[in-house]
KOLLUM-70875 format. One record per residue (C-alpha): x, y, z. Coordinates in steps of 0.2 Angstrom, whole numbers. Layout:
<rs>
<r><X>X</X><Y>Y</Y><Z>Z</Z></r>
...
</rs>
This chain:
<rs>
<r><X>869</X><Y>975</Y><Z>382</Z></r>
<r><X>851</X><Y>970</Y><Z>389</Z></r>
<r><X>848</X><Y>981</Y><Z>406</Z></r>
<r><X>841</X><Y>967</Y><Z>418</Z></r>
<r><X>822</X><Y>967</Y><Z>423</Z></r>
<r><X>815</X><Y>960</Y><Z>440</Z></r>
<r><X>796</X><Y>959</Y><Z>441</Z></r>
<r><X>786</X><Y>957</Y><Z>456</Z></r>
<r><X>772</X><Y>948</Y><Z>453</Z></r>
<r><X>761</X><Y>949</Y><Z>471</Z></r>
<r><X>748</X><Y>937</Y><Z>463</Z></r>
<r><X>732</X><Y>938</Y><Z>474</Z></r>
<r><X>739</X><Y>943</Y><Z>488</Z></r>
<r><X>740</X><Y>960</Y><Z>501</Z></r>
<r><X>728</X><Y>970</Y><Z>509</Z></r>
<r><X>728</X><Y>990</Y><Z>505</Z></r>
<r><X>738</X><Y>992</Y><Z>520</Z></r>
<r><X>748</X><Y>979</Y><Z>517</Z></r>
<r><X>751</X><Y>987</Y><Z>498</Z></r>
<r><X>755</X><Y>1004</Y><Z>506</Z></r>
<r><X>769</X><Y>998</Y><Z>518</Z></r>
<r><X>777</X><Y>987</Y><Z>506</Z></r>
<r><X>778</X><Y>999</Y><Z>492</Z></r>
<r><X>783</X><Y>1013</Y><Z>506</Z></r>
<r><X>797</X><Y>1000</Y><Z>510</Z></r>
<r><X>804</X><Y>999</Y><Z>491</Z></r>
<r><X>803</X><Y>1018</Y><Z>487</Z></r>
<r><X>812</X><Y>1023</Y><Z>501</Z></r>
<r><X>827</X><Y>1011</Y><Z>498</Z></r>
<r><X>841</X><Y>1020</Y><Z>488</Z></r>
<r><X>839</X><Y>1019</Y><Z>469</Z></r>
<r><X>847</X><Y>1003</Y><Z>461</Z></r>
<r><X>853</X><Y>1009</Y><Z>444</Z></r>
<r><X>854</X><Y>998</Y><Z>429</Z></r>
<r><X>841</X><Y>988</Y><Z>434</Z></r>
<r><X>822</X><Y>988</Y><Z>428</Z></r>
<r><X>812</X><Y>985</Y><Z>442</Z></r>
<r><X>792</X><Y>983</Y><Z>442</Z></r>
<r><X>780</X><Y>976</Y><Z>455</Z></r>
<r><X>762</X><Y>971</Y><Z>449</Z></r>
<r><X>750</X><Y>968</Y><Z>461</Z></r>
<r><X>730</X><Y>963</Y><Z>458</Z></r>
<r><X>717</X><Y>975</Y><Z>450</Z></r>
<r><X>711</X><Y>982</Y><Z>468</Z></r>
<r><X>725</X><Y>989</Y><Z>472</Z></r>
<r><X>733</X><Y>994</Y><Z>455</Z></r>
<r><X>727</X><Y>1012</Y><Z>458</Z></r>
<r><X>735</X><Y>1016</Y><Z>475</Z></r>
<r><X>752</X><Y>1008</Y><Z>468</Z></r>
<r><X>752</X><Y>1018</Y><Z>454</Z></r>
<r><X>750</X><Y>1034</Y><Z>463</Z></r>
<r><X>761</X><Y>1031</Y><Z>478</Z></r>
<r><X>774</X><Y>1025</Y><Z>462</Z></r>
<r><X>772</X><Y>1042</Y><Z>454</Z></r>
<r><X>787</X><Y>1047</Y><Z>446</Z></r>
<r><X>801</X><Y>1035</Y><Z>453</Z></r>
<r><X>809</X><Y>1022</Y><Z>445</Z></r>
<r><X>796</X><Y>1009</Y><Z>452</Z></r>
<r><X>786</X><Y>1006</Y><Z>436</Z></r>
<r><X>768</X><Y>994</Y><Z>439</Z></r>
<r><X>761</X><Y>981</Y><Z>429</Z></r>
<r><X>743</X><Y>972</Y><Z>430</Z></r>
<r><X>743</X><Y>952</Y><Z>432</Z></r>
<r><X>732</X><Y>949</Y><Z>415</Z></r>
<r><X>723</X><Y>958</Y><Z>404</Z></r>
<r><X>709</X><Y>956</Y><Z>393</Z></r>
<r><X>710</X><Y>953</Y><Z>373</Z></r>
<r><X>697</X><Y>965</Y><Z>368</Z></r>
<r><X>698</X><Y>984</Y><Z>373</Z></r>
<r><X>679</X><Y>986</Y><Z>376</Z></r>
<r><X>662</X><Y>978</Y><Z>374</Z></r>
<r><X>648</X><Y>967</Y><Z>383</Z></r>
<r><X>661</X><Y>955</Y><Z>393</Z></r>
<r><X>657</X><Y>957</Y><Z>408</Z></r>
<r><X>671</X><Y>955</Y><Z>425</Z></r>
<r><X>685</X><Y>959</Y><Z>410</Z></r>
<r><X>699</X><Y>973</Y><Z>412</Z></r>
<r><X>706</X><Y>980</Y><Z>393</Z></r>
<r><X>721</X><Y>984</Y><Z>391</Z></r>
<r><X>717</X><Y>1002</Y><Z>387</Z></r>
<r><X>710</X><Y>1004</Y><Z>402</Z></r>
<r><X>726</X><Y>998</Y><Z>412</Z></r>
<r><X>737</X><Y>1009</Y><Z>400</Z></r>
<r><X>724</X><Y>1024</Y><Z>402</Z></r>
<r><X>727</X><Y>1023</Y><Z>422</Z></r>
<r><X>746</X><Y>1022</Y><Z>422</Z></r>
<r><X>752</X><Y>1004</Y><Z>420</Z></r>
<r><X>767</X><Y>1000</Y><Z>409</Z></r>
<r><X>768</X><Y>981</Y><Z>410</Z></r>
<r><X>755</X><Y>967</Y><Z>409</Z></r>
<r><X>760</X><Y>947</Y><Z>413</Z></r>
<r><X>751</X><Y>936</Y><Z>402</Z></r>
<r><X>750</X><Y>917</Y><Z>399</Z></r>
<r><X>756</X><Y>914</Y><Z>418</Z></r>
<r><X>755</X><Y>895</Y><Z>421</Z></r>
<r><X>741</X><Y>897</Y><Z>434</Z></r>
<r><X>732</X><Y>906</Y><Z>421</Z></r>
<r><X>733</X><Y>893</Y><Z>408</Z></r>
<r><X>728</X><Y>879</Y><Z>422</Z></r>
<r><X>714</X><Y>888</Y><Z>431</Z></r>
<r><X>709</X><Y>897</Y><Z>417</Z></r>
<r><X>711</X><Y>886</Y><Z>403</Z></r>
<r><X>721</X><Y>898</Y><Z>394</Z></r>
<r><X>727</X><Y>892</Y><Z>378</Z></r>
<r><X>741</X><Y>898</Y><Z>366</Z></r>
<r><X>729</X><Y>908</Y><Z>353</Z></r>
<r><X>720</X><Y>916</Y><Z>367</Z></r>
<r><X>739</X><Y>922</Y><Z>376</Z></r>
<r><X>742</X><Y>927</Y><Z>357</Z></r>
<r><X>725</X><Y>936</Y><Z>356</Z></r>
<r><X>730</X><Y>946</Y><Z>373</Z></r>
<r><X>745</X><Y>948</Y><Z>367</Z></r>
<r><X>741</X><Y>957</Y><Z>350</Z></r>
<r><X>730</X><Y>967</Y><Z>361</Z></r>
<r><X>741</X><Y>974</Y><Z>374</Z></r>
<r><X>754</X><Y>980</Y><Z>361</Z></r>
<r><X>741</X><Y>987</Y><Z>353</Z></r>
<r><X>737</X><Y>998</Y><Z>372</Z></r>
<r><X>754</X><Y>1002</Y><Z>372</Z></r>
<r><X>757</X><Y>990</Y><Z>384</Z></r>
<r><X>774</X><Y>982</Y><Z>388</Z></r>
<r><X>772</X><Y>964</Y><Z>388</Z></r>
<r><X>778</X><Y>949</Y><Z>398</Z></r>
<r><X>773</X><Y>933</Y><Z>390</Z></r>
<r><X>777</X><Y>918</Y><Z>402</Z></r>
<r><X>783</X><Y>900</Y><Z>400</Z></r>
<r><X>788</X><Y>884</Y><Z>405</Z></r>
<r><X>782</X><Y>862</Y><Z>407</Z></r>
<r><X>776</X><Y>853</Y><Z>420</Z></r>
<r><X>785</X><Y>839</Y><Z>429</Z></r>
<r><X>779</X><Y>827</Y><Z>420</Z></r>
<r><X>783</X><Y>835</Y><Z>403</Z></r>
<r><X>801</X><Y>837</Y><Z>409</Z></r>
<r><X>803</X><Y>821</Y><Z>413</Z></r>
<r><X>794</X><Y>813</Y><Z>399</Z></r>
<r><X>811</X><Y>822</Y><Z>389</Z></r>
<r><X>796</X><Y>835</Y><Z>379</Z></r>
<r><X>800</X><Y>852</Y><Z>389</Z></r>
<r><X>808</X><Y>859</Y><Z>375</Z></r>
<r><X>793</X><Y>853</Y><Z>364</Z></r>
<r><X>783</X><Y>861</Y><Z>376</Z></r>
<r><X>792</X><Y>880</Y><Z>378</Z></r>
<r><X>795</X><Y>880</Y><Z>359</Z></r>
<r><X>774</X><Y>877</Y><Z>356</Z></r>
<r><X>770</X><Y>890</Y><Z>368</Z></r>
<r><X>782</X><Y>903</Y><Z>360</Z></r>
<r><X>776</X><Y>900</Y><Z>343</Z></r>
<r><X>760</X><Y>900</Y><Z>349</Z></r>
<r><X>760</X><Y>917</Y><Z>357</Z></r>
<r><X>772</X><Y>926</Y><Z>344</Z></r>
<r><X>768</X><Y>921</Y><Z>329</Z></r>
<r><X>761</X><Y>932</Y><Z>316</Z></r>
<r><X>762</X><Y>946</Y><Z>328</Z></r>
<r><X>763</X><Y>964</Y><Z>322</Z></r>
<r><X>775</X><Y>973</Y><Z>333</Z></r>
<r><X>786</X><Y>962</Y><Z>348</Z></r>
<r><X>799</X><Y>976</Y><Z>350</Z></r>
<r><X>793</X><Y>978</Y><Z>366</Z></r>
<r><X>790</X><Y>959</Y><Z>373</Z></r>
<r><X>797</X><Y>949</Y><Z>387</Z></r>
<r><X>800</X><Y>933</Y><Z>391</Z></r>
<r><X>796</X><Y>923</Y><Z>408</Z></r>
<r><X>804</X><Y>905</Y><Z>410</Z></r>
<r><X>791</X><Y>897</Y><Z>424</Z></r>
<r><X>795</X><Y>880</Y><Z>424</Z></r>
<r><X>779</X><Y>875</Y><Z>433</Z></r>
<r><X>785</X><Y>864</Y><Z>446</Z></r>
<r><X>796</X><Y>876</Y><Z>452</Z></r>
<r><X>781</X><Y>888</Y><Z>456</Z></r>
<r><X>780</X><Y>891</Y><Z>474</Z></r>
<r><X>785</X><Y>874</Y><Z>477</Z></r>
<r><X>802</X><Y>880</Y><Z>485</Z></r>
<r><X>811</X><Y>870</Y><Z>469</Z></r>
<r><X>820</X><Y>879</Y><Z>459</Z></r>
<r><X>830</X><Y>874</Y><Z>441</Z></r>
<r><X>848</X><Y>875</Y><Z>445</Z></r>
<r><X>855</X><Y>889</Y><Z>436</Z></r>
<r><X>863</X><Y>876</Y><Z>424</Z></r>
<r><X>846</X><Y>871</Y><Z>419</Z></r>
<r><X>839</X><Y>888</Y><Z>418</Z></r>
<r><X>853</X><Y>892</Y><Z>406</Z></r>
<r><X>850</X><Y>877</Y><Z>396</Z></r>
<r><X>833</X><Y>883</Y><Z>393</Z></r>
<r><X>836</X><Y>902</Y><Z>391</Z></r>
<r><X>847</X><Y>899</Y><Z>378</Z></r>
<r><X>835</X><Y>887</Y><Z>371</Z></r>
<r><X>822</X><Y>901</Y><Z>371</Z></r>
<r><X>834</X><Y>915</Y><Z>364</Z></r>
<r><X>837</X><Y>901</Y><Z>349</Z></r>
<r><X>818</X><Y>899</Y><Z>347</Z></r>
<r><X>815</X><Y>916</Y><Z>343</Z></r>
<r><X>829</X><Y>919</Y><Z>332</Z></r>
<r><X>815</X><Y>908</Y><Z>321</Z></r>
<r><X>802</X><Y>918</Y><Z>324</Z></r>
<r><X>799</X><Y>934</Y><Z>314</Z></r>
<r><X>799</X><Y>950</Y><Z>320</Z></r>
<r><X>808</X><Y>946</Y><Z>336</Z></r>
<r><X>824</X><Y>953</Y><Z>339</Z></r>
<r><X>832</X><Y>939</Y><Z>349</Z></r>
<r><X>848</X><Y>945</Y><Z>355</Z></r>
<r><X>840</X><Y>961</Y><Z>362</Z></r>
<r><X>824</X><Y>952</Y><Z>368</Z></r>
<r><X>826</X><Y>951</Y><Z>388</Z></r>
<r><X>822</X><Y>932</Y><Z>394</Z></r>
<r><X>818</X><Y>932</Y><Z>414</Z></r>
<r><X>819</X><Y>918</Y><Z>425</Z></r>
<r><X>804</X><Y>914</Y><Z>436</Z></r>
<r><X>802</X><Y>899</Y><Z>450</Z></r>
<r><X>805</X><Y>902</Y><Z>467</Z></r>
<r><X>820</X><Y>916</Y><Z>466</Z></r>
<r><X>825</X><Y>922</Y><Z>481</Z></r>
<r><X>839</X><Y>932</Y><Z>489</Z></r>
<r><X>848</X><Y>918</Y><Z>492</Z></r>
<r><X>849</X><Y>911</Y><Z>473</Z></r>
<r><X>850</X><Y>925</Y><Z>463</Z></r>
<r><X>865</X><Y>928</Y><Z>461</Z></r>
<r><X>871</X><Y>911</Y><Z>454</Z></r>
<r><X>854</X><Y>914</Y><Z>442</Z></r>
<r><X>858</X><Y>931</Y><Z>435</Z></r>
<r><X>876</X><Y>927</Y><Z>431</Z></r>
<r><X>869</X><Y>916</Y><Z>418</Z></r>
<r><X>870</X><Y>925</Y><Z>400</Z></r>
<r><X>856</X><Y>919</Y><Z>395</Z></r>
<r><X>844</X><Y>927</Y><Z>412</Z></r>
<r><X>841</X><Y>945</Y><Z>410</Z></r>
<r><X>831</X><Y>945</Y><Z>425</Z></r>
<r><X>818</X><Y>938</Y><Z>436</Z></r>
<r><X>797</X><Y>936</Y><Z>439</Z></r>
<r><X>797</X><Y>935</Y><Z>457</Z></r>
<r><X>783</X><Y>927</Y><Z>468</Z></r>
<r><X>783</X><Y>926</Y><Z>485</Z></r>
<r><X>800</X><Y>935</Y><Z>487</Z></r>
<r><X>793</X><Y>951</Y><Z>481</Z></r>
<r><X>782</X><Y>950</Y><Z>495</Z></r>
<r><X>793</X><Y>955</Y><Z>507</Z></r>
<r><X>804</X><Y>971</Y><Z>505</Z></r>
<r><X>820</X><Y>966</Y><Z>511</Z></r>
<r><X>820</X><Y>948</Y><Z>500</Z></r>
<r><X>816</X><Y>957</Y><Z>485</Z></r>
<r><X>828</X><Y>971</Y><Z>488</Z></r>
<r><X>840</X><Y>961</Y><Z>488</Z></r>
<r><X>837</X><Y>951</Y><Z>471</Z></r>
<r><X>838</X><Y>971</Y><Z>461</Z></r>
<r><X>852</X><Y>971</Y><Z>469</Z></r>
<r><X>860</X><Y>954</Y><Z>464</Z></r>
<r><X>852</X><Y>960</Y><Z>445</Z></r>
<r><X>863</X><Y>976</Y><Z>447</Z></r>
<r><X>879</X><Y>967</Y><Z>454</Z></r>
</rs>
């Protein structure tokens, strides 16, 4: 039985007050058991969330992370350092990383190797465009970015997958939970090829404008096993109520 994950990814976003009270929001909420629960906010405020975190089940993750662990490369955060301060998870390959930032697949896989290598738990994302899904080549799409990432990889016991279909992203669309299924299972298929993956016990999350309100029709999929939320995760209440739809 895979334990369901929900992720709060607060992209740039907050103020260190804002941080404080949100955070102050989600410990003081009664435990949710069964469910993983994360939040990772940006580099300025990983500190402070980490240490109001402490020891409760509220685990923190950084956005990205760099694919080297040290060296003349200047603005970059390793994943050693993230590990070293308290963070479990990292999100790599996010879709606004690979459109901003040009990231490609061998530089997503680079990260990748690297964060294992910290001891880091990795989230890896994916997903197509609009226009890829309907030109028919989404699946093309989500298969290339998996192998690309994976591939060759020493040690993936720990990864995690994030389906982002990109024009779901904080456009208020969202996949309906037949789609999302669709693709899950494609997903879970995919890494049944791919060595080294355990494909029935690897956790796929769903990511694309979740909310309270959809949730629950998303995580009664078989193939969901969770949730990278946006905006939601913003505000206490909203994201609340998606653990709690996970544990239902």
């Amino acid at each position: 039985m895979r334990e369901p994950l929900v992720v709060g990814n607060w992209k740039l976003q907050g103020s260190l007050v804002s941080v404080e009270a949100l955070l102050g929001d989600l410990l003081s909420a009664t435990p949710v058991v069964g469910v993983e629960i994360a939040v990772c906010p940006t580099y300025v405020h990983l500190g402070r969330a980490i240490t109001m975190c402490g020891r409760s089940l509220l685990a923190v993750g950084a956005q990205d992370c760099s694919y080297v662990q040290s060296g003349a490369y200047t603005g970059e955060v390793s994943p050693a350092m993230l590990a070293e301060i308290g963070c479990h998870w990292v999100i790599l390959g996010h879709s606004e990383r690979r459109q901003y930032q040009g990231e490609s697949d061998a530089l997503i896989a680079a990260k990748l190797a690297a964060a294992v290598e910290a001891d880091l738990s990795p989230i890896v994302c994916v997903g197509e465009t609009r226009e890829q899904r309907e030109a028919g080549s989404a699946q093309a799409i989500v298969s290339a970015q998996l192998e690309g990432a994976l591939k060759g990889q020493a040690n993936l016991d720990r990864v995690v997958i994030a389906y982002e279909p990109v024009w779901a992203i904080g456009t208020g669309l969202t996949a309906t939970p037949e789609q999302a299924q669709q693709m899950q299972a494609f997903i879970r298929g995919c890494l049944m090829d791919i060595s080294g993956v355990d494909a029935t016990a690897t956790r796929i999350l769903y990511g694309g404008s979740v909310k309270a309100g959809n949730a629950a029709s998303l995580f009664v999929q078989p193939d969901i096993d969770g949730a990278l939320v946006g905006g939601a995760a913003l505000i206490a209440a909203d994201f609340l109520a998606i653990i709690n739809a996970a544990a239902a």
